[in-house]
PDB file of N, CA, C and O in Angstrom:
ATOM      1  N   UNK A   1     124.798 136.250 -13.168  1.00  0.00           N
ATOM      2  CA  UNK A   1     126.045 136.379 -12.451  1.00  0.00           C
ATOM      3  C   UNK A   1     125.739 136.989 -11.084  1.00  0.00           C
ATOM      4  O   UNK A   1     125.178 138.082 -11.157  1.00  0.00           O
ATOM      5  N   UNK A   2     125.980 136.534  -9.863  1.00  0.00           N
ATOM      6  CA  UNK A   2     125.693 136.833  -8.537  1.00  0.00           C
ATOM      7  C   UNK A   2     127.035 137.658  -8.139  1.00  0.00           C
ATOM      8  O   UNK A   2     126.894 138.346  -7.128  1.00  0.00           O
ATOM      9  N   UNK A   3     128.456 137.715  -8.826  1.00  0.00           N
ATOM     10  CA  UNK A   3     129.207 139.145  -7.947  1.00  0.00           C
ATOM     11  C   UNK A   3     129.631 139.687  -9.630  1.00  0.00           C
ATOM     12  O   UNK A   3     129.642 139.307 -10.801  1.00  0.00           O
ATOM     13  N   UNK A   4     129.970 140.915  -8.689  1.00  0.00           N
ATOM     14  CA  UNK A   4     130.782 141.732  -9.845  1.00  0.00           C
ATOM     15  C   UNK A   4     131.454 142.539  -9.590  1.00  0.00           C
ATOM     16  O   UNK A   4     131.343 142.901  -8.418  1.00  0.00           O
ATOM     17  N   UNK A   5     132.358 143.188 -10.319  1.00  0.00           N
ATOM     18  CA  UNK A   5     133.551 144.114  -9.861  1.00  0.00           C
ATOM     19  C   UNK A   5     133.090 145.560  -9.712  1.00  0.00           C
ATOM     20  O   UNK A   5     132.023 145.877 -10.237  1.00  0.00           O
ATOM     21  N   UNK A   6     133.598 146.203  -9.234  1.00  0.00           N
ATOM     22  CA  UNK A   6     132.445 147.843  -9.103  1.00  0.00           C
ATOM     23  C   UNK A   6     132.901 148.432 -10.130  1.00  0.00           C
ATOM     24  O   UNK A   6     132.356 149.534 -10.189  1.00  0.00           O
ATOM     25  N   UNK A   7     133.795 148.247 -11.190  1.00  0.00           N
ATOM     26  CA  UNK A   7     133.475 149.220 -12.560  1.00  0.00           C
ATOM     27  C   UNK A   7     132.976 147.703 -13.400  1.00  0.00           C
ATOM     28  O   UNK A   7     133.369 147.724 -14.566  1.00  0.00           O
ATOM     29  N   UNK A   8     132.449 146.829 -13.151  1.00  0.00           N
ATOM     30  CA  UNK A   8     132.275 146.185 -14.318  1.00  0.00           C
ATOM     31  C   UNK A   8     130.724 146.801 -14.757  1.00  0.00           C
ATOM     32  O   UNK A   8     130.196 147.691 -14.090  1.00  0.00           O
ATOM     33  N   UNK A   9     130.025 146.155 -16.062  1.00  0.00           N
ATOM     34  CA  UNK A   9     128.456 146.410 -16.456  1.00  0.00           C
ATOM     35  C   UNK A   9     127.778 146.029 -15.522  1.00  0.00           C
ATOM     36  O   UNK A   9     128.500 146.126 -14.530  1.00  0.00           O
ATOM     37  N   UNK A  10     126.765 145.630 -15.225  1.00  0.00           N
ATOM     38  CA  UNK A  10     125.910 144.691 -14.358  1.00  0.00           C
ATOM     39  C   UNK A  10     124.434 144.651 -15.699  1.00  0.00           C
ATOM     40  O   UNK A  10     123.943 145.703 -16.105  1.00  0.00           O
ATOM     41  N   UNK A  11     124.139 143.803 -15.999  1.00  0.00           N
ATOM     42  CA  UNK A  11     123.214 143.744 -16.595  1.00  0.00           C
ATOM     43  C   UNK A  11     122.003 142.653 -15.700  1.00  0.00           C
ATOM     44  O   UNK A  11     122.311 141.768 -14.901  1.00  0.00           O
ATOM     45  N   UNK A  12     120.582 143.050 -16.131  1.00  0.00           N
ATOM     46  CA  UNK A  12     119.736 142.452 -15.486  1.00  0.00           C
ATOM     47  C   UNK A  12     118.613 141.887 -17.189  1.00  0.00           C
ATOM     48  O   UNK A  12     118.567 142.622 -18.175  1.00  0.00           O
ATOM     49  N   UNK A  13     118.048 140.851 -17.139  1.00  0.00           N
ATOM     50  CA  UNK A  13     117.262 140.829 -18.388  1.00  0.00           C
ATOM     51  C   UNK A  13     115.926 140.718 -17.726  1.00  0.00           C
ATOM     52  O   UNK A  13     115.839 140.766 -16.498  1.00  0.00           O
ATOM     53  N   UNK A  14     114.762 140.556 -18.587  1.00  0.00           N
ATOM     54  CA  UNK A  14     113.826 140.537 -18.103  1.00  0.00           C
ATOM     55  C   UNK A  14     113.009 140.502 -19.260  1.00  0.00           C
ATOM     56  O   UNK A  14     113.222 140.985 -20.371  1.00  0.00           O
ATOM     57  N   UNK A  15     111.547 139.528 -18.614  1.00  0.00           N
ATOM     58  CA  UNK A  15     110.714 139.446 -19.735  1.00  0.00           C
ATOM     59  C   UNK A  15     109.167 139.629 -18.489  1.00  0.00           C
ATOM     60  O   UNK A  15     108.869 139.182 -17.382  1.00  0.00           O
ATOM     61  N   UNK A  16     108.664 140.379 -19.323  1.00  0.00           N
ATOM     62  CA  UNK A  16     107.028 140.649 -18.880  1.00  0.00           C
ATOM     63  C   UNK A  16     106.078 140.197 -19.794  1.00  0.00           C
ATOM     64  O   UNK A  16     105.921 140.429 -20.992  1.00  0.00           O
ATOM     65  N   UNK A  17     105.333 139.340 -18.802  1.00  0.00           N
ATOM     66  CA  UNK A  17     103.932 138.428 -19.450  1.00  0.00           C
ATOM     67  C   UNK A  17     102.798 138.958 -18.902  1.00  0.00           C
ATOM     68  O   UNK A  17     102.659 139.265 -17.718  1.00  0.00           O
ATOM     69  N   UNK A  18     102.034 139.057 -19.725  1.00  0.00           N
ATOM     70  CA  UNK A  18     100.668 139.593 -19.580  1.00  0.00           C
ATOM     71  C   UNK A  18     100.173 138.919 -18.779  1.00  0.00           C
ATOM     72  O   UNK A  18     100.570 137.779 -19.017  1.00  0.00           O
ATOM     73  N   UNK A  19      99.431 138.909 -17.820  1.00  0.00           N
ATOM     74  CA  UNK A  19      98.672 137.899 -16.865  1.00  0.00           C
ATOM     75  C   UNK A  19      96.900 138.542 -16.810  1.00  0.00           C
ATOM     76  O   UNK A  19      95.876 137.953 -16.462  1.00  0.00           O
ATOM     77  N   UNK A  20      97.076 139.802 -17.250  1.00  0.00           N
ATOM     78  CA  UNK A  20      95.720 140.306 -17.145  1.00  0.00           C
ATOM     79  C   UNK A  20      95.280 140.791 -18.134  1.00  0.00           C
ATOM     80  O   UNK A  20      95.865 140.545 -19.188  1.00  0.00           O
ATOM     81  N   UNK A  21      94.177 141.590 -18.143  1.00  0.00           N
ATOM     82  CA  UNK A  21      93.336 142.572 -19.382  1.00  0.00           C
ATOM     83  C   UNK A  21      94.151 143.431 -19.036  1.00  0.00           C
ATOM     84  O   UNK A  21      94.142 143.781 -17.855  1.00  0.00           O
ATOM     85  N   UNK A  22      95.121 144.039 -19.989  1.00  0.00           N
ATOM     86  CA  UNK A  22      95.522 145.705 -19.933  1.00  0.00           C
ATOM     87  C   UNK A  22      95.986 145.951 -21.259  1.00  0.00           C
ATOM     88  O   UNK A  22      96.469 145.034 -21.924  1.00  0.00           O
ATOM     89  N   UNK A  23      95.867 147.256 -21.751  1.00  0.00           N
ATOM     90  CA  UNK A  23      95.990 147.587 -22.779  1.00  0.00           C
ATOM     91  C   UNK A  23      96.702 149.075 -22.894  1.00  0.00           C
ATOM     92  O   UNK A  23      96.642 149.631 -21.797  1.00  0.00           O
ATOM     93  N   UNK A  24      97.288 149.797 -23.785  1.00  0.00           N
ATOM     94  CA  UNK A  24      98.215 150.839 -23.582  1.00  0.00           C
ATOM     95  C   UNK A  24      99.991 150.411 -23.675  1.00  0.00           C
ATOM     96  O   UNK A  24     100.693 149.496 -24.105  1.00  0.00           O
ATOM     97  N   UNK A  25     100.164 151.962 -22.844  1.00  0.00           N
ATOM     98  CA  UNK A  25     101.717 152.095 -23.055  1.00  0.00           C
ATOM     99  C   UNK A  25     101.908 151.995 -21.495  1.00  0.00           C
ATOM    100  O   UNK A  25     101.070 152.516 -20.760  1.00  0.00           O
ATOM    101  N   UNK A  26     103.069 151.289 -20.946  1.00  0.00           N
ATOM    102  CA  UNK A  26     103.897 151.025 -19.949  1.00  0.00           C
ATOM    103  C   UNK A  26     104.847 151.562 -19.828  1.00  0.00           C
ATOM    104  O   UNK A  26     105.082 152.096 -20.912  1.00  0.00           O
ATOM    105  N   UNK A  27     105.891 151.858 -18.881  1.00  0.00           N
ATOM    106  CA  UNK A  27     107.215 151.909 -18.718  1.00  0.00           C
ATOM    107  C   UNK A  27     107.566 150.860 -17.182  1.00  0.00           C
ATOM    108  O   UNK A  27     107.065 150.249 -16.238  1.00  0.00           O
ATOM    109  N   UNK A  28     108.769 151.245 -17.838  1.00  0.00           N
ATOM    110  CA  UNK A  28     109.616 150.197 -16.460  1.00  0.00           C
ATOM    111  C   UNK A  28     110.454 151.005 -15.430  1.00  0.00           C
ATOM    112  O   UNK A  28     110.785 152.029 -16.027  1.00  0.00           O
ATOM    113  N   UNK A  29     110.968 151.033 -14.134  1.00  0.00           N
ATOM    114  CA  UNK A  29     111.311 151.712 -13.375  1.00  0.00           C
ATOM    115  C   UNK A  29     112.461 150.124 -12.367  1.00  0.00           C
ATOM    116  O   UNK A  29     112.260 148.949 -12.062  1.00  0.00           O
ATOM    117  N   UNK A  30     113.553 151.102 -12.232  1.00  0.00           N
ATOM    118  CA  UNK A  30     114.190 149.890 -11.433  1.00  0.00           C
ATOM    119  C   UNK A  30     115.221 150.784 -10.050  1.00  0.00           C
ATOM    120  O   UNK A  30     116.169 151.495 -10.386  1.00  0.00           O
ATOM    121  N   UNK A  31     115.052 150.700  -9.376  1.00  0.00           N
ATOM    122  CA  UNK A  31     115.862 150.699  -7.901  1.00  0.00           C
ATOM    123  C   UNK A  31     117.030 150.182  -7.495  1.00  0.00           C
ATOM    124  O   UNK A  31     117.256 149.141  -8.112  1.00  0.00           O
ATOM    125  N   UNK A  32     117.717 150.405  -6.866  1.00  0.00           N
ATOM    126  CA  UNK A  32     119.318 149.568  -6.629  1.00  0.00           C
ATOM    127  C   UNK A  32     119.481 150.612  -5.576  1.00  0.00           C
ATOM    128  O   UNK A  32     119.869 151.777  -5.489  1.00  0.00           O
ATOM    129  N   UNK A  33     118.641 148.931  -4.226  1.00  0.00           N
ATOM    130  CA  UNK A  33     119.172 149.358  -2.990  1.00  0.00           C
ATOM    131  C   UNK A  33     120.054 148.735  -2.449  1.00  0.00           C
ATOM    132  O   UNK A  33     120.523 147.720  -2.963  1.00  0.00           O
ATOM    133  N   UNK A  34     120.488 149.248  -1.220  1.00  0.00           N
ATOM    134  CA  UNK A  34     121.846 148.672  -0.188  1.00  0.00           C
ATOM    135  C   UNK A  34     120.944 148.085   0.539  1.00  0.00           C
ATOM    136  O   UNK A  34     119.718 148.000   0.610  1.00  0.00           O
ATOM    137  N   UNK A  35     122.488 147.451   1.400  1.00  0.00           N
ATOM    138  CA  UNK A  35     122.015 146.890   2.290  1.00  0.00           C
ATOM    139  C   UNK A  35     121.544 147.108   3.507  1.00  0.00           C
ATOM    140  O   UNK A  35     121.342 146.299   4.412  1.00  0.00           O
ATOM    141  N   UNK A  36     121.329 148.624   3.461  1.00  0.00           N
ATOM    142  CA  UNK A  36     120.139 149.066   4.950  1.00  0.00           C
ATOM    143  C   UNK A  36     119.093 149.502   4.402  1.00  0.00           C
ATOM    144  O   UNK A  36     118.351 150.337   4.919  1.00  0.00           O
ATOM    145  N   UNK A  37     118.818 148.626   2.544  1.00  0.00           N
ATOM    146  CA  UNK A  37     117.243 149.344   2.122  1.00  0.00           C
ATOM    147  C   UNK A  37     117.198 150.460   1.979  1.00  0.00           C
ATOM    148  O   UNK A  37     116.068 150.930   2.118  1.00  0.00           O
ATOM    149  N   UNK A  38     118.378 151.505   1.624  1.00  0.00           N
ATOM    150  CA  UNK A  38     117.905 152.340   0.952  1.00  0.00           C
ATOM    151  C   UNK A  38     117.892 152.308  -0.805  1.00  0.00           C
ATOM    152  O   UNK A  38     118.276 151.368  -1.500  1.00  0.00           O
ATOM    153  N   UNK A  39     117.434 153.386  -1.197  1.00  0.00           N
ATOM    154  CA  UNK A  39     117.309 153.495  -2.742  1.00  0.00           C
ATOM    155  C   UNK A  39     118.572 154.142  -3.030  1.00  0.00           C
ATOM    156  O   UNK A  39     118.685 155.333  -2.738  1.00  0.00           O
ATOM    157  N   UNK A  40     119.600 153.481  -3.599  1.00  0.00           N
ATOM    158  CA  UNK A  40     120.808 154.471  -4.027  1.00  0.00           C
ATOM    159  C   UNK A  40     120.864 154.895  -5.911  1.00  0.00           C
ATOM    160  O   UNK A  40     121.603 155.689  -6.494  1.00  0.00           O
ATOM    161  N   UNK A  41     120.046 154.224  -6.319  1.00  0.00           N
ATOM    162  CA  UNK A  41     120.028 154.514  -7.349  1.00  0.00           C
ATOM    163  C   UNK A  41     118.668 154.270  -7.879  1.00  0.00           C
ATOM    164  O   UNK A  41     117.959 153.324  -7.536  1.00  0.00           O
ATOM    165  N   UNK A  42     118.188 155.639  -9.166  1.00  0.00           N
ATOM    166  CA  UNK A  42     116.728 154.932  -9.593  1.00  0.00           C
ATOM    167  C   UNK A  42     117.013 155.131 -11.125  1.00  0.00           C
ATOM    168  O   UNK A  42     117.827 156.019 -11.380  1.00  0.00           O
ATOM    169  N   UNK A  43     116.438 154.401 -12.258  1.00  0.00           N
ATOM    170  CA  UNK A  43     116.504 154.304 -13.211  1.00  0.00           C
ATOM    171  C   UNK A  43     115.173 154.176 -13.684  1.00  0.00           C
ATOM    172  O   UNK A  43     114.674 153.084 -13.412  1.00  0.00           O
ATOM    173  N   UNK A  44     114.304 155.119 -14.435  1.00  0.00           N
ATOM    174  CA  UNK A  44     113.140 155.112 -15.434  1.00  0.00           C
ATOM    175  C   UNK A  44     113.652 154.860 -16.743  1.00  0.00           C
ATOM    176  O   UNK A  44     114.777 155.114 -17.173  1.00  0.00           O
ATOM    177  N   UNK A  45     112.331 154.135 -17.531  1.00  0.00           N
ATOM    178  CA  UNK A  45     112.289 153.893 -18.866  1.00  0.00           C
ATOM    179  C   UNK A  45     112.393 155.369 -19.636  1.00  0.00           C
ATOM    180  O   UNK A  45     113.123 155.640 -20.589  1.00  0.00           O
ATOM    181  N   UNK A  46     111.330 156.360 -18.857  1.00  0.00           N
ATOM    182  CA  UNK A  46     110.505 157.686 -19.687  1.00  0.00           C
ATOM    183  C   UNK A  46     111.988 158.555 -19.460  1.00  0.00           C
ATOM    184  O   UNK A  46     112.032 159.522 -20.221  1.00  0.00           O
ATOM    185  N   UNK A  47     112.888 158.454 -18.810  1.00  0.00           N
ATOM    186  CA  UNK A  47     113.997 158.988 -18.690  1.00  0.00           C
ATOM    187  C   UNK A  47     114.675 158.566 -20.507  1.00  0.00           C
ATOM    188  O   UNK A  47     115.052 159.529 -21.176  1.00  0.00           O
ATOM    189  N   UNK A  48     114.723 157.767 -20.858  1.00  0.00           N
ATOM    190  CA  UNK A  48     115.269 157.838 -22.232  1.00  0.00           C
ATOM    191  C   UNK A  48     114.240 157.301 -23.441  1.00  0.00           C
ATOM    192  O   UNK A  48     114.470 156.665 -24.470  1.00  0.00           O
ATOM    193  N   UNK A  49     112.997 157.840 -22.862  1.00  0.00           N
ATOM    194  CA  UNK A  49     112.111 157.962 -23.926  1.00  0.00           C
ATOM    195  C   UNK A  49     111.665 156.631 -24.781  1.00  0.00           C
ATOM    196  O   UNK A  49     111.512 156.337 -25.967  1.00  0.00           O
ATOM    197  N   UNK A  50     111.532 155.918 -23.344  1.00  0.00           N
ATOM    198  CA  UNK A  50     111.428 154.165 -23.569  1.00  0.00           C
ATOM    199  C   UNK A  50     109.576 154.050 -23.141  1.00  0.00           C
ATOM    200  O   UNK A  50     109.218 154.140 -21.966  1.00  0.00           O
ATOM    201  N   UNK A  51     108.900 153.911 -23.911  1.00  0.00           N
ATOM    202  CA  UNK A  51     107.881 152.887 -23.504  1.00  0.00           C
ATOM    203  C   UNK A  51     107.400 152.158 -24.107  1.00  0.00           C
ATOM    204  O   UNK A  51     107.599 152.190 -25.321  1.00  0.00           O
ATOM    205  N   UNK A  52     106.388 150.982 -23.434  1.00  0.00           N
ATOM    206  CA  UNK A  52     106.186 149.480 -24.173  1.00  0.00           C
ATOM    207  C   UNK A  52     105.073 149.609 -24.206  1.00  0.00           C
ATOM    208  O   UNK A  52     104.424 150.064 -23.264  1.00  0.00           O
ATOM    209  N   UNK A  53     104.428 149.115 -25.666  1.00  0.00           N
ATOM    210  CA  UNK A  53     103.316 148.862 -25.743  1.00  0.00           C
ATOM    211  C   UNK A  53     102.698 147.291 -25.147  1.00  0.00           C
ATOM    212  O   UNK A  53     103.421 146.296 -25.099  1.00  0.00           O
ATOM    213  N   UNK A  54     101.519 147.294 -24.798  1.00  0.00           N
ATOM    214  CA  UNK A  54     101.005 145.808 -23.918  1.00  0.00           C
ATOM    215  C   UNK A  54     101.019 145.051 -24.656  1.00  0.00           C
ATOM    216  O   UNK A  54     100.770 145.421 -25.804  1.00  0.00           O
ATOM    217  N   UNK A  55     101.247 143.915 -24.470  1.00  0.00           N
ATOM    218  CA  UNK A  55     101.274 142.682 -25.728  1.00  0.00           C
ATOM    219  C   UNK A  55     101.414 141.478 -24.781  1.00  0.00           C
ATOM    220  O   UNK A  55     101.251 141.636 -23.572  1.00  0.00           O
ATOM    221  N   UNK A  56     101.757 140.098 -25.385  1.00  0.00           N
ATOM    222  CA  UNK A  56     101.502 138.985 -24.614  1.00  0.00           C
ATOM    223  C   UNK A  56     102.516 138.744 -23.909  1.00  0.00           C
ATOM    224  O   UNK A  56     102.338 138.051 -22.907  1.00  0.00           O
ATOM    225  N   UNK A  57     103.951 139.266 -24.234  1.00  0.00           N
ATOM    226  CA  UNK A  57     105.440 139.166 -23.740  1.00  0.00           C
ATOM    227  C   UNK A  57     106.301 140.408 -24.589  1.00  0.00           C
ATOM    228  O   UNK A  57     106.490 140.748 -25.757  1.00  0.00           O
ATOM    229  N   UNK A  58     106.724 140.885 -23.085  1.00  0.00           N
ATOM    230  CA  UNK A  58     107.809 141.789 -23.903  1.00  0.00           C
ATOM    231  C   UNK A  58     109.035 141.946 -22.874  1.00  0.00           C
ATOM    232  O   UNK A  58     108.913 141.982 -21.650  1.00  0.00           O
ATOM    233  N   UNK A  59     110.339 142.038 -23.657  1.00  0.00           N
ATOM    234  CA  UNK A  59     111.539 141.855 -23.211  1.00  0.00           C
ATOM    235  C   UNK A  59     112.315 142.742 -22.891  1.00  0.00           C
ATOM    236  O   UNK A  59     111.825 143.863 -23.031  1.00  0.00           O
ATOM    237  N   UNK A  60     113.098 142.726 -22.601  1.00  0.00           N
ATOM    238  CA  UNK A  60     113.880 143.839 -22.328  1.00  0.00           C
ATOM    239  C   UNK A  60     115.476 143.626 -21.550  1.00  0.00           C
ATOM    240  O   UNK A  60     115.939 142.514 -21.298  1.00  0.00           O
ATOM    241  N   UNK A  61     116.183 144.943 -21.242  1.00  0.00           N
ATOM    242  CA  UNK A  61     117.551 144.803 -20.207  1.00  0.00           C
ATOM    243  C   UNK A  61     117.654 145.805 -20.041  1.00  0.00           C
ATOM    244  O   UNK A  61     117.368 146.729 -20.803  1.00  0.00           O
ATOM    245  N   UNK A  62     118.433 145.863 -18.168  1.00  0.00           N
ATOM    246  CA  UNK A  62     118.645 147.330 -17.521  1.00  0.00           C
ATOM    247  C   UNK A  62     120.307 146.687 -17.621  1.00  0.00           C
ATOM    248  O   UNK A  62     120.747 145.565 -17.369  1.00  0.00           O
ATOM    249  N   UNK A  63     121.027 148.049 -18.145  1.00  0.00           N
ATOM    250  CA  UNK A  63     122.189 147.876 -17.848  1.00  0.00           C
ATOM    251  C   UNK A  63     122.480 148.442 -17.022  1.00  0.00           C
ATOM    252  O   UNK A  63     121.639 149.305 -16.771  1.00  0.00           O
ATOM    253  N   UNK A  64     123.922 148.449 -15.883  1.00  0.00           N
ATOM    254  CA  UNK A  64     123.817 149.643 -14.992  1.00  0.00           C
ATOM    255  C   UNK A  64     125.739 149.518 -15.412  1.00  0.00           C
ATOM    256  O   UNK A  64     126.485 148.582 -15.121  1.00  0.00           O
ATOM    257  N   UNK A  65     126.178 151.126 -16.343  1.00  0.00           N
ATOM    258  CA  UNK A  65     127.524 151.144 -16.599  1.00  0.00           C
ATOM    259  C   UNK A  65     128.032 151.947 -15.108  1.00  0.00           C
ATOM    260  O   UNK A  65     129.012 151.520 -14.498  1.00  0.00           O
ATOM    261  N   UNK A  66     127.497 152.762 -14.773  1.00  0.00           N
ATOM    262  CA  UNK A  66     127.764 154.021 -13.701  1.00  0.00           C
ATOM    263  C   UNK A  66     126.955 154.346 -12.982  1.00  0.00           C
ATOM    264  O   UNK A  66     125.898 154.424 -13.608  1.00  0.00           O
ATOM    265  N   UNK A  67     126.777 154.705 -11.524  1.00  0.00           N
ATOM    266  CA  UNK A  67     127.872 154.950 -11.125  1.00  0.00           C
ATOM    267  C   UNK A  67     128.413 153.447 -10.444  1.00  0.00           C
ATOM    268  O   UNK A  67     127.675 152.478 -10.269  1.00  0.00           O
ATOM    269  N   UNK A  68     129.833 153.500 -10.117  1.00  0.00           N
ATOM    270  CA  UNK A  68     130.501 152.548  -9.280  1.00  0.00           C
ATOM    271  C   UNK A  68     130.032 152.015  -8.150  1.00  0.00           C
ATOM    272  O   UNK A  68     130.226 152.669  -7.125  1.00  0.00           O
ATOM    273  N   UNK A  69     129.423 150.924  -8.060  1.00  0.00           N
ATOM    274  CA  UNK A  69     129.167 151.021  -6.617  1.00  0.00           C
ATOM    275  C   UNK A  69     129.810 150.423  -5.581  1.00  0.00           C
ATOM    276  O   UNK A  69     130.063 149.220  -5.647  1.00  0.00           O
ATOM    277  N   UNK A  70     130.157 151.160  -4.505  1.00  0.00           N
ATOM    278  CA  UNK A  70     130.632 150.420  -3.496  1.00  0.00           C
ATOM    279  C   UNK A  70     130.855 149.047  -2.954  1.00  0.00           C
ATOM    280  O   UNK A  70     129.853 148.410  -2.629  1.00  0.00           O
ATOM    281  N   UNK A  71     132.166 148.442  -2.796  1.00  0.00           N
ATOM    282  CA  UNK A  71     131.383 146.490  -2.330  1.00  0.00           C
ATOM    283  C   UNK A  71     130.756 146.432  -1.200  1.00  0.00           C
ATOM    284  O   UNK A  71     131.143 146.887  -0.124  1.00  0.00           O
ATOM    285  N   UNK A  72     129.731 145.846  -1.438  1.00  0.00           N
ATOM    286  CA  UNK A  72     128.249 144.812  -0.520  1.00  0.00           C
ATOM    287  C   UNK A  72     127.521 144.078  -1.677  1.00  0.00           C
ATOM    288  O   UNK A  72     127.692 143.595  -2.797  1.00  0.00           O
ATOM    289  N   UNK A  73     126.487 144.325  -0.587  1.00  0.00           N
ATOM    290  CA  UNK A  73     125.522 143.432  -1.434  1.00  0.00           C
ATOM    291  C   UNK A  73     124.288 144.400  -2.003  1.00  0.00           C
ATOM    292  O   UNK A  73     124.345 145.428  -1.328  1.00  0.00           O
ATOM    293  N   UNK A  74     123.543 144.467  -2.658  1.00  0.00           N
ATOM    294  CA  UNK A  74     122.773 145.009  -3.688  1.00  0.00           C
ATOM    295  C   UNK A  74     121.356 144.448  -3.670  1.00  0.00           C
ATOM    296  O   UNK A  74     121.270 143.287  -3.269  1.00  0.00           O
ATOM    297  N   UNK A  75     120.351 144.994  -3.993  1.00  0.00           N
ATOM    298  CA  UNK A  75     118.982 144.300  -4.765  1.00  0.00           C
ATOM    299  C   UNK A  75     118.459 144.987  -5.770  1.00  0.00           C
ATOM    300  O   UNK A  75     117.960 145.958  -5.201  1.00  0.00           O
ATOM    301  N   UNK A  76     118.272 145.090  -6.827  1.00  0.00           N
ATOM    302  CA  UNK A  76     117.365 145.508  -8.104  1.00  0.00           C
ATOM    303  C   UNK A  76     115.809 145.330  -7.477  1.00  0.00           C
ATOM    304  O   UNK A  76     115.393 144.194  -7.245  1.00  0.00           O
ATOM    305  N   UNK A  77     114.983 146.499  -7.221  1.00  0.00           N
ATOM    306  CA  UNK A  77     113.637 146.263  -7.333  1.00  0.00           C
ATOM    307  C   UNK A  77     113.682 146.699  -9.101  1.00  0.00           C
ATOM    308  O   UNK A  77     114.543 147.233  -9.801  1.00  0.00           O
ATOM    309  N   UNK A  78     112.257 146.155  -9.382  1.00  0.00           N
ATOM    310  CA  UNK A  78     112.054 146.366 -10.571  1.00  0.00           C
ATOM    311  C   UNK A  78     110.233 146.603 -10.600  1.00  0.00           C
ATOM    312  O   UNK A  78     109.447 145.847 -10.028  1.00  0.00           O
ATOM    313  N   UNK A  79     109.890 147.677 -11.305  1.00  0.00           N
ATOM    314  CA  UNK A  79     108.255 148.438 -11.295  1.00  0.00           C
ATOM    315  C   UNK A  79     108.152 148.745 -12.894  1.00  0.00           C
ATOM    316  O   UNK A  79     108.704 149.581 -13.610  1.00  0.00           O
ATOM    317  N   UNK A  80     106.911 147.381 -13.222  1.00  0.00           N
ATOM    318  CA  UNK A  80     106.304 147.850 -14.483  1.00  0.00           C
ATOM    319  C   UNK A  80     105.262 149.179 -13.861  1.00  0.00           C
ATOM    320  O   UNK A  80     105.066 149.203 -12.646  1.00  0.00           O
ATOM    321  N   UNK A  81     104.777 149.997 -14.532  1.00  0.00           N
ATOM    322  CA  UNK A  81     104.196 151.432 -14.362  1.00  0.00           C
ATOM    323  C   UNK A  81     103.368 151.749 -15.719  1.00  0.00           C
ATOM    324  O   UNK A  81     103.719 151.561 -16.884  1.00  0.00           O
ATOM    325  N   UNK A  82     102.552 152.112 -15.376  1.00  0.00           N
ATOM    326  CA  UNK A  82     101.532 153.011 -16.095  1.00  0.00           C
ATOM    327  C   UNK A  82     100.576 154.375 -15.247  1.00  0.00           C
ATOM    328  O   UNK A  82     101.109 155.075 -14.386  1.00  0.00           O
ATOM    329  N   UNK A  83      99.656 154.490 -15.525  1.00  0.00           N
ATOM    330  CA  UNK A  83      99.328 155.385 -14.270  1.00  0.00           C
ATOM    331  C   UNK A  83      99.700 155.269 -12.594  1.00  0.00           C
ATOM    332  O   UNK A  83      99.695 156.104 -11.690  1.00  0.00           O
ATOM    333  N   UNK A  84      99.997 153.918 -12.644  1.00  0.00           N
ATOM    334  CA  UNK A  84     100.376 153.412 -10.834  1.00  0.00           C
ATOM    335  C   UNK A  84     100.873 152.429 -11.393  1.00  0.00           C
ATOM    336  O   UNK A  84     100.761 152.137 -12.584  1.00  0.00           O
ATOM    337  N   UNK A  85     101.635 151.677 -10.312  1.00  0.00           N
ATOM    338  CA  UNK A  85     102.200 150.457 -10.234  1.00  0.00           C
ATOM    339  C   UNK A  85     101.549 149.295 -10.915  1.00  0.00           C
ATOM    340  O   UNK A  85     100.466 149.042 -10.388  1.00  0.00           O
ATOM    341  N   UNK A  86     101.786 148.676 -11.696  1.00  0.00           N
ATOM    342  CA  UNK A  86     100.557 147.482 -11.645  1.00  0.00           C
ATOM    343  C   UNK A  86     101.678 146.106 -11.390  1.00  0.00           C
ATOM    344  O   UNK A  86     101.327 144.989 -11.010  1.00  0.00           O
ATOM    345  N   UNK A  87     102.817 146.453 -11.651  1.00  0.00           N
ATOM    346  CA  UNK A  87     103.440 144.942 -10.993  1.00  0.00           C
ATOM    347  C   UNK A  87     104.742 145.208 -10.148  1.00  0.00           C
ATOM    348  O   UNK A  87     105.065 146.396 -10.129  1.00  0.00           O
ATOM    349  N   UNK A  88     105.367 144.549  -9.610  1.00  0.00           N
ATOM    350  CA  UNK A  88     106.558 144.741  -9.340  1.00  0.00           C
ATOM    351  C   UNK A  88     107.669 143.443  -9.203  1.00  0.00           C
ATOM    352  O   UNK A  88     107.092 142.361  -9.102  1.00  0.00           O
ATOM    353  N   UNK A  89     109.284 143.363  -9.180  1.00  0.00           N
ATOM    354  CA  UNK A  89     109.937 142.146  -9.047  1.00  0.00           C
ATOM    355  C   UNK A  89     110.916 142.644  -7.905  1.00  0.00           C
ATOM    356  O   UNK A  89     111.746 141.873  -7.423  1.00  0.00           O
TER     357      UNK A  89
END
């Protein structure tokens, strides 16, 4: 869905494929900037005691209930993480 109402959910899904040798625990990290690029909102996995073990595909969803956000326009960065960055969307 490309608009939404500022109290509605906003959900994002997402699936991560292995493309390399890595092994361990991950988390996910997601951003929600405006439209002059800043970061108005950040959301971690380790914030609710979320992490993924490596495997060939793993799935997932960021919901975002709160806060409201203002009308414009929006972008979701999205950062798989382990010791550093290793991917980003």
């Amino acid at each position: 869905k490309d608009v939404y109402r500022s109290e509605e959910e906003k959900r994002i899904s997402f699936q991560i494929r292995r493309e390399r040798t890595f092994t361990g625990r991950f988390f996910v990290t997601f951003h929600i900037v405006n439209e002059q690029g800043h970061i108005v909102l950040h959301c971690d996995s380790r914030i609710v005691e979320t992490w993924m073990e490596a495997g060939d595909i793993v799935t997932g969803s960021f919901h975002l209930r709160s806060p409201w956000l203002k009308p414009g326009q929006y972008r979701c960065d999205m950062f798989v993480c382990s010791a550093g960055i290793l991917d980003r969307f």
